[in-house]
Structure formats: structure tokens, C-alpha cells
Legacy VTK file of the C-alpha trace (Angstrom):
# vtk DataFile Version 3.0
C-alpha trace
ASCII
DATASET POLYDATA
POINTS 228 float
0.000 0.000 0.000
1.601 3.310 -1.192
0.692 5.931 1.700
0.891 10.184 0.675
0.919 12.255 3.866
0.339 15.698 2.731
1.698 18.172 5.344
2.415 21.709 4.704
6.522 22.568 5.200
5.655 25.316 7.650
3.865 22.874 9.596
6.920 20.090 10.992
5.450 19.587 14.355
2.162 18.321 12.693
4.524 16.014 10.410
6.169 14.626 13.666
2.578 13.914 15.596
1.676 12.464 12.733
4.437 9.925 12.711
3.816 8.989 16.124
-0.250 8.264 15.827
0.636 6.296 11.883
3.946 4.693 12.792
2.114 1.619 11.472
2.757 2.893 8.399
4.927 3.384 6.011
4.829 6.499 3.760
5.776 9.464 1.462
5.350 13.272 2.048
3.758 15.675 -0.780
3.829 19.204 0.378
1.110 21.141 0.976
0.462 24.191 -0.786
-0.771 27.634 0.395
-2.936 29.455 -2.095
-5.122 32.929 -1.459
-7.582 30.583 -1.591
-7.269 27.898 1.120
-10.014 25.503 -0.713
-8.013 25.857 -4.042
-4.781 25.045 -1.887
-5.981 22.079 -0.514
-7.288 20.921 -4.005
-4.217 21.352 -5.732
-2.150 19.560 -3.176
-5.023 16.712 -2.909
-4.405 16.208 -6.562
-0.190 16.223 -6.049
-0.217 13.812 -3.571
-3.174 11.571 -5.495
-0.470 12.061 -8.579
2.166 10.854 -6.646
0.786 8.126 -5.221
-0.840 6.578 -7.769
2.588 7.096 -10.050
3.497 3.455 -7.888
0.029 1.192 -8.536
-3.507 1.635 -9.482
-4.439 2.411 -5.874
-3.139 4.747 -3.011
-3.968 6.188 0.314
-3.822 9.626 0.731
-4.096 11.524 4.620
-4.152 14.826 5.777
-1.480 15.473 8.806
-4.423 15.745 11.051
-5.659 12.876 10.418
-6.280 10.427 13.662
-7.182 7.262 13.244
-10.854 6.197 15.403
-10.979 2.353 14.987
-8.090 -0.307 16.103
-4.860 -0.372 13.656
-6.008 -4.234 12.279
-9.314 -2.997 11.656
-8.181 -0.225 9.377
-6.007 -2.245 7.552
-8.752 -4.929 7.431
-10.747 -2.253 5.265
-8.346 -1.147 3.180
-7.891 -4.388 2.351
-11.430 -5.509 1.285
-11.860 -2.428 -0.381
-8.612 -2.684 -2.846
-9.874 -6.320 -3.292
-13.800 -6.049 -3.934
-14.059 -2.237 -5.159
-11.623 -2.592 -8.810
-14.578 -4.393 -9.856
-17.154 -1.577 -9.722
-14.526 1.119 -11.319
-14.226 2.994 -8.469
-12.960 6.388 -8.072
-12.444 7.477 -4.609
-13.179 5.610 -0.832
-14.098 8.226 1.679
-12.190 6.783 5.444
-13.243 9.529 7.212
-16.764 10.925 7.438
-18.025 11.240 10.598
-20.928 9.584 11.179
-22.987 12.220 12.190
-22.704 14.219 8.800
-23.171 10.655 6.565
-26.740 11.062 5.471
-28.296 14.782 5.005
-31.260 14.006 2.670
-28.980 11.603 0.349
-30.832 10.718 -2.722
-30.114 7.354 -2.527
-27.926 4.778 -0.576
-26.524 1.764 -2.082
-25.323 -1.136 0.105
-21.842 -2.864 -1.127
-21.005 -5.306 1.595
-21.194 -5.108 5.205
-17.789 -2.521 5.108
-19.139 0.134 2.488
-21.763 1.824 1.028
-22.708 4.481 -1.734
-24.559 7.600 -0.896
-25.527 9.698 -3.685
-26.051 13.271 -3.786
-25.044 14.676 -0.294
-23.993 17.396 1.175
-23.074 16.135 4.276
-19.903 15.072 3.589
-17.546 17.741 4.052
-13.777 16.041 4.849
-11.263 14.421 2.426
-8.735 13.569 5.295
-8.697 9.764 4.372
-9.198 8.531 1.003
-8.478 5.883 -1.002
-8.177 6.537 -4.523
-8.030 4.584 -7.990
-6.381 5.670 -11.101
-9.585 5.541 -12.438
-9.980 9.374 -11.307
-7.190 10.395 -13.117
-9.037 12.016 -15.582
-11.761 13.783 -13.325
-8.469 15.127 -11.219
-7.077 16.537 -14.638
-10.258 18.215 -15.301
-10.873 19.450 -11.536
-7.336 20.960 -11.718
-7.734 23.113 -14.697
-11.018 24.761 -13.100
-8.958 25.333 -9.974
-6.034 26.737 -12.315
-8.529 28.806 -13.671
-9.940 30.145 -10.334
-13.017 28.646 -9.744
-13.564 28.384 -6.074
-14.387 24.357 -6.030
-13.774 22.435 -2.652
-12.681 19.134 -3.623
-14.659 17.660 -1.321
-17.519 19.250 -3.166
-16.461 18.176 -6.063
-16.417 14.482 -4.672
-19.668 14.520 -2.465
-21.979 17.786 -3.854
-25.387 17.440 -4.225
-25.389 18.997 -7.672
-24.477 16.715 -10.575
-23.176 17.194 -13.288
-21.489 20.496 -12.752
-21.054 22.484 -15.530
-19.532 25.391 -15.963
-19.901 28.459 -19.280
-17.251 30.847 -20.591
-14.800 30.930 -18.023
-11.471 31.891 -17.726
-9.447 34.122 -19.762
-7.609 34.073 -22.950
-5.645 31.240 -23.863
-6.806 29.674 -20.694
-11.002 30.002 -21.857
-12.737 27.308 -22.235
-16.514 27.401 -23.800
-17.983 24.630 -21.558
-16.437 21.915 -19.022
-18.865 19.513 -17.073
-18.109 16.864 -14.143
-19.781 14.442 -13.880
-20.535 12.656 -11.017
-17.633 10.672 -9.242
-18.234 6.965 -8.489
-17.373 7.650 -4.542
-17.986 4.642 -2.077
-17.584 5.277 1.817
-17.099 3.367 5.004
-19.915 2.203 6.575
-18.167 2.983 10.004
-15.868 5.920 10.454
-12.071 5.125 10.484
-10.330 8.219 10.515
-11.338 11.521 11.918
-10.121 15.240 10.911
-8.101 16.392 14.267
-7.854 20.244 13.138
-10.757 22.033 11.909
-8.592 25.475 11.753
-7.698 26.881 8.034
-4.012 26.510 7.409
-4.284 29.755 5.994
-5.956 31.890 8.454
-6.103 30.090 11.404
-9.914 30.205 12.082
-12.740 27.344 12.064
-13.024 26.237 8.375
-15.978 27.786 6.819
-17.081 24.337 5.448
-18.367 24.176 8.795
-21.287 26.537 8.029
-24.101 25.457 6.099
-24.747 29.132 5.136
-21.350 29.482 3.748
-21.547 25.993 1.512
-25.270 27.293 0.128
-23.828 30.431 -1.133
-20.325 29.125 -2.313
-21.259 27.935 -5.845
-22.843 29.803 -8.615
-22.746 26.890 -10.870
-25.835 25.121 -12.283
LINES 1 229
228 0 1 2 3 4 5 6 7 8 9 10 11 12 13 14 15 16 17 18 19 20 21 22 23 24 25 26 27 28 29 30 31 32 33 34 35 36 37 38 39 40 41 42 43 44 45 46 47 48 49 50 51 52 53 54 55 56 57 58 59 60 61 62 63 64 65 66 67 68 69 70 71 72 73 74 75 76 77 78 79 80 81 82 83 84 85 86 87 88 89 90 91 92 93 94 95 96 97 98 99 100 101 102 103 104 105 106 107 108 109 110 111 112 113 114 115 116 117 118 119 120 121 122 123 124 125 126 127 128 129 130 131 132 133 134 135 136 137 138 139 140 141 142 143 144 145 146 147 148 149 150 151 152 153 154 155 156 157 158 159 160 161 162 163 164 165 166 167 168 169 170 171 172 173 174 175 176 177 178 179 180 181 182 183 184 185 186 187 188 189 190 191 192 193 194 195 196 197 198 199 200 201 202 203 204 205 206 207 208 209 210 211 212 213 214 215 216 217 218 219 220 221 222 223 224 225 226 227
């Protein structure tokens, strides 16, 4: 299993409690990267450390360094393992560790039962946290296209892009120059999630200004898009 820790430089003493609470594992660093926009930040060095991981196999884990894990060591391996094994299968894109399992189901439009270890929701908004994935180089493409709307300054949360209730998203005339584009959709990621919560998100504080994320409010994630 090929691990990605992302972890900001300015941040070492989050790399080192990290080390401690995963020293079960073995893994790589990508560094984190500070944008004016904290959610296009986090997106771009999601899709770095996905990169790099999945440069290895077809699969890779991928933490946040505030990740902690909630469940016994063998029992988070145990998942990881039936989900590399069953989920190739079904062409999976991503396998969400990490939602807490009080924000799992806010009016999903449908749930689908895999096995007794995950399930799909579809349509949420609930899920706000990509501190623990799993993902499959079968997302390659929907990271390539995700980038270039984040390189082109569209405010998109890539955990909205993963879990939002609005599907496809599609978005007109945007950009500039060279770097226009007429139309660009995303569709809907196939996303499966733990049926019990592994891993839970430690720090709730921005990175870049050092106050409770704003995913946090539901007011904030109503107005954030002005896509249709």
C-alpha cells in the first residue's frame, strides 16, 4: 500500500505527531500548498499527492497530517484491504475513510449497500472532509479536469467536487484568454464510503488563516457555488 501524507513545510510539528499516531505505516510526504484561496490550496495539493501516489500502482492512500485514526490499527487495515480487493470491480474512483458519522446522510438521494464494510450515498452534502481517502487511477481524468477549473480560479472544494449534491457540474465561458474554455462539465464521481468511520479530521482550523473552516457553516456551503 503506497501511503501520501500531505503536510504543509511550515507545519513540521504536525509532520512529527503524525508519525507517532501512523507509525504503522509506512509512507511518502507531498507538500502542501498555500494558495489565497485555502479551498483551491488544498485541491491542488489533494491532486499532487493523489499524482504521486498513484505514479506506484492503481491504488493509493492519501491523509491529511491531522488525520487520527478512530478504529483499532487491524481494523483499518482490514478495510483497506477488502476495499482494494472487492471495489476494482465496480470502477471505483475514490473511498471516503473519514466521514463522521454524524454528517453521513443529510437528505442523500439514494444509498446503495456494497457489503457489510461500504456503502454508496448519492447526492449529499453532508460530507464535508477528504482527510482519508483511497483513490483509484480511475480518477485520473476527473483530477485533470478538476485541476484546470482550480487553475482557472473557480472556487471548487474538492470535497464538493467528490460529495456535492449537484451533478453534473457544468460550468460556461470561463477563464481568460488562452486559458477560456466554452464549456467543461463533471460528472458525477463513483465515490464509495465506510460504513463505520475510520479516521477523523483532528484540526478544523484553516491553514491559511487560522480560524474554524468555513465548510463548517451550512450558510457558507449554500452560497459558495454559482454553478448550475
Amino acid at each position: 500500500m503506497k501511503t501520501i501524507v500531505i503536510n504543509l513545510k511550515s507545519r513540521p510539528e504536525r509532520l512529527q505527531q503524525f508519525q507517532l499516531d501512523w507509525s504503522f505505516l509506512d509512507f511518502e510526504v507531498s507538500d502542501g500548498i498555500l494558495h489565497d484561496v485555502p479551498h483551491t490550496g488544498c485541491g491542488l495539493a489533494h491532486i499532487a499527492a493523489i499524482r504521486k501516489g498513484l505514479h506506484y500502482s492503481e491504488w493509493c492512500l492519501v491523509l491529511e497530517d491531522d488525520a487520527v485514526l478512530d478504529c483499532p490499527i487491524s481494523e483499518f487495515l482490514d478495510n483497506i484491504d477488502i476495499a482494494v480487493k472487492l471495489l476494482p470491480t465496480l470502477s471505483w474512483d475514490a473511498v471516503n475513510l473519514g466521514a463522521l458519522s454524524h454528517m453521513r446522510f443529510d437528505k442523500p438521494e439514494r444509498v446503495t449497500k456494497i457489503n457489510d464494510n461500504f456503502f454508496k450515498v448519492s447526492r449529499t452534502k453532508s460530507l464535508r472532509s477528504c482527510t482519508a481517502m483511497l483513490w483509484s487511477h480511475h480518477a485520473l481524468p476527473l483530477l485533470n479536469t478538476y485541476e484546470q477549473l482550480l487553475l482557472n480560479g473557480l472556487i471548487f472544494p474538492i470535497d464538493r467536487m467528490l460529495f456535492a449534491w449537484k451533478y453534473p457540474w457544468t460550468v460556461d465561458n470561463f477563464g481568460e484568454g488562452d486559458e477560456s474554455f466554452n464549456s467543461i462539465q463533471i460528472d458525477a464521481p463513483s465515490v464509495f464510503i465506510s460504513r463505520k468511520c475510520l479516521v477523523v479530521q483532528k484540526i478544523t482550523l484553516s491553514d491559511n488563516t487560522g480560524i474554524q473552516s468555513e465548510d463548517l457553516r451550512d450558510d457558507y456551503l449554500e452560497k459558495l457555488f454559482t454553478l448550475g
